[in-house]
N, C-alpha and C positions, 0 to 999 in steps of 0.2 A: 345803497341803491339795490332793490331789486332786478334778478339775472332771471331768465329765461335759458334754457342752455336743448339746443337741437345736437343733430350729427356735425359735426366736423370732418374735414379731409385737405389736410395740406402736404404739399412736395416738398422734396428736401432736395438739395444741391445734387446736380448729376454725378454721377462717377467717384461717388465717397461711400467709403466704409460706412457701417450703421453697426453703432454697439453699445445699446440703449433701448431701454423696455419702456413702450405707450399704452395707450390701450387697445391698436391692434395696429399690426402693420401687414403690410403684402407687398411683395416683390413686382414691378413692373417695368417699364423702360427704366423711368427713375423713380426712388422710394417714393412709398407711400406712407403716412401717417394718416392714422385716423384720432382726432382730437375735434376738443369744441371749440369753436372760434364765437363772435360775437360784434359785431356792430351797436352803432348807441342808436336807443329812441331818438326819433329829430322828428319837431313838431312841424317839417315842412314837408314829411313823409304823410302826406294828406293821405283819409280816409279814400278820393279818387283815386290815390297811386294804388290801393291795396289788392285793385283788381288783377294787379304782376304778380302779388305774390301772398297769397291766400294761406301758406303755412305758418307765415310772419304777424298776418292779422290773426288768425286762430293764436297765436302766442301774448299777442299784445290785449288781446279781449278776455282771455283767460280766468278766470276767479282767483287764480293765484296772487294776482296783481290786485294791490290796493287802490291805485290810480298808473295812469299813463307816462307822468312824471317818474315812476318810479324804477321803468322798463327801458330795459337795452335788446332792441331787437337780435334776436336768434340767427346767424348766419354760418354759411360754410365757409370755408377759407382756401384759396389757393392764391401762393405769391409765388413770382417767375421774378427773375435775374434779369432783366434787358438794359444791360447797358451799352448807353453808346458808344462812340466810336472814341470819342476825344477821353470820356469814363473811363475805357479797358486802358486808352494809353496812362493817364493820370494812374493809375492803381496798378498800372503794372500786367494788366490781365490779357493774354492776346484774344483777340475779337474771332465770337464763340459763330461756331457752323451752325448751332442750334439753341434754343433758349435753356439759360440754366437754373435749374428750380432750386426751392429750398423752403426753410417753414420758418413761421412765427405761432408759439401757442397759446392757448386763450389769457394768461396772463399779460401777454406784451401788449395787449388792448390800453388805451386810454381816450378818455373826449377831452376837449378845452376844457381849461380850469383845473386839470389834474397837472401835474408836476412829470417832466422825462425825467427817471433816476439815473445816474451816472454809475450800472451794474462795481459789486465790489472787486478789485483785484483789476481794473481797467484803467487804464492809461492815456488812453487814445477815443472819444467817442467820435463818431462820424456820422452827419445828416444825410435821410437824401429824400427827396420827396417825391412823389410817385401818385399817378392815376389810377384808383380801383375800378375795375369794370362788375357792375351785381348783373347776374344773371338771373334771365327770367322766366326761362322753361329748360327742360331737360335738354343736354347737346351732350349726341355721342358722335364719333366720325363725320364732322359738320364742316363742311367747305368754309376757304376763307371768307369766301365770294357771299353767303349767308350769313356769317357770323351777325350783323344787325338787328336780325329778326331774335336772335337770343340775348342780347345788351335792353335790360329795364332801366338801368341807372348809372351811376356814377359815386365815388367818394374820393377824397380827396386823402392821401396818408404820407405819414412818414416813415421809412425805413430806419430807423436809429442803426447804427451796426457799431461795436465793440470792434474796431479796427484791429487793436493789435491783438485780441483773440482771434478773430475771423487770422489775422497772417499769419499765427502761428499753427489755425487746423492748414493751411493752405500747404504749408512747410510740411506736415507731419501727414499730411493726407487723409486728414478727419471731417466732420460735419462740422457744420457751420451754426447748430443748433444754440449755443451758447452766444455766441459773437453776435446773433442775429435774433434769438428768443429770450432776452433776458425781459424780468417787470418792464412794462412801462414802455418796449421797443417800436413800438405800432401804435401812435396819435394817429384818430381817423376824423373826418371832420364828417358832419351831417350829411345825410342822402340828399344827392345829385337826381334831380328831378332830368331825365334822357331828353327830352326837349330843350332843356337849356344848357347842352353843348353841342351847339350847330354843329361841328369837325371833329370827334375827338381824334382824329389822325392826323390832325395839325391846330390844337391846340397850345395854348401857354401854360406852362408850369413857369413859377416863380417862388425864389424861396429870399427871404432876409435872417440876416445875425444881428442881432443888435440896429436894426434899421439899416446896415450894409445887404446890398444884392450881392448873394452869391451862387445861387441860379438861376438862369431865366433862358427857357429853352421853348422848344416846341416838340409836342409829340411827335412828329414829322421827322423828326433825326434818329430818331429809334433804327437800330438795327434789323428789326424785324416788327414789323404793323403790328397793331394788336389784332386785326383779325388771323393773322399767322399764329398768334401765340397761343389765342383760345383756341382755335383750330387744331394745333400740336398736340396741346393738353389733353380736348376731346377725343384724340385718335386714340390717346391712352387710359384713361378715365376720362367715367362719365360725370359730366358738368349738372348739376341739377340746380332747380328755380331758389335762389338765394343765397349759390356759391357766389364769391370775389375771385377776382381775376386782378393782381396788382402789378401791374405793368413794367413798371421799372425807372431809372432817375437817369434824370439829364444829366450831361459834367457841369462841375463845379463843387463836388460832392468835398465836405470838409468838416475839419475838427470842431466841436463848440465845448466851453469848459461851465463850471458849476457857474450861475449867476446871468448867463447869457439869455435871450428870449431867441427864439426864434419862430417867425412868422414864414407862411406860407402859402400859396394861393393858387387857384386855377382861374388863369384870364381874370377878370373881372367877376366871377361869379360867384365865387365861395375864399374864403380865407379862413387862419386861422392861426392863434398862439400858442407858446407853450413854454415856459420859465424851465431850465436846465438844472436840478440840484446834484447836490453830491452825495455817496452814502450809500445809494444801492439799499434792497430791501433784506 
């Protein structure tokens, strides 16, 4: 499949060491990473949507591109930590005074129909499923109060996390980069047309294992709204039309092992699968 590949910029967890060469980094509240991230072509990302984001249509119309079919839209990347309340207890984590960031890089991408690999030397994988917010103009120092006016869309993803990596940086006081950026850790499901989430400050996340519910929460129990979060971010970097904002997972957050499916959904409106193997790449 043909990639298009723009600027990237993803956060790394607050208050950790960083001892790892990208291809560029700068120091700021919390690290920064600059890398390429990447979203899939989705044929429901109509030609009308493209009026939000005119970098993504200049990518998608390209002569590089054989056809449309063969394009994974170009995007920036930022994922935040926002777990809940019942999440920090389940995991152990006490409930944080401010959002806590971290990265996934352009490899942890996948769409439906690709495989989650079960990373080598992991013991432990952990689900958790989460609301991406795509942004649709530049937001720098932007009140929570406005944040609406910079939300073009929506996608729907999964957090994979390498549990017992992630507790052993937590133990040693390292990044979270491996535990949380390995192949295949970021299943994102197609662009969320913004009209078709009346609430996203109280909507449904749902996730199944094997056709068991073992999430089903509301955006609404977040620790901190999403317009707090983009808003945080913005005070410190700047948000530009085509970054993600990945909000963070309700509790119920759990193991899945090689063979399992698991399905995931927001409300009624988008779902999505993904067969669990083992092997790592």
């Amino acid at each position: 499949m043909g990639r298009s590949l723009v600027k990237g910029v993803l956060f790394h967890q607050d208050n950790a060491p960083v001892h790892m060469s990208f291809t560029a980094m700068a120091a700021i509240h919390d690290c920064v990473f600059n890398l390429i991230d990447h979203l899939p072509y989705s044929p429901a990302l109509a030609e009308s949507d493209f009026h939000l984001f005119p970098k993504l249509k200049a990518a998608i119309s390209g002569t590089h591109f054989q056809s449309d079919d063969d394009v994974i839209l170009a995007v920036d990347g930022f994922l935040t930590s926002q777990d809940k309340e019942a999440l920090a207890a389940e995991q152990g984590n006490p409930i944080p005074d401010k959002p806590i960031v971290f990265m996934k890089p352009t490899t942890s991408y996948i769409t439906e129909g690709q495989a989650i690999q079960i990373p080598k030397a992991s013991t432990c994988l952990f689900f958790e499923v989460e609301l991406g917010v795509v942004i649709n103009k530049t937001c720098k120092n932007v009140k929570s109060t406005d944040i609406d006016d910079f939300i073009g869309g929506f996608v729907l993803v999964l957090d994979m996390t390498a549990k017992d990596f992630q507790d052993e940086a937590k133990r040693k006081g390292q990044p979270w980069c491996l535990a949380k950026g390995f192949d295949t850790a970021c299943p994102v499901s197609d662009f969320i047309e913004k009209h078709k989430v009346p609430d996203y400050n109280d909507i449904r996340l749902w996730l199944k294992v094997d056709g068991r519910i073992k999430q089903d929460s509301s955006t609404s129990d977040m620790i901190f709204c999403i317009p707090d979060v983009i808003s945080y971010i913005s005070q410190y970097m700047t948000l530009e039309e085509g970054d993600v904002v990945i909000t963070g997972s309700p509790a119920g957050a759990g193991p899945v092992v090689a063979g399992e499916i698991i399905e995931a959904g927001l409300a009624d409106i988008v779902s999505m699968k993904f067969r669990v193997e083992s092997g790592g790449h």
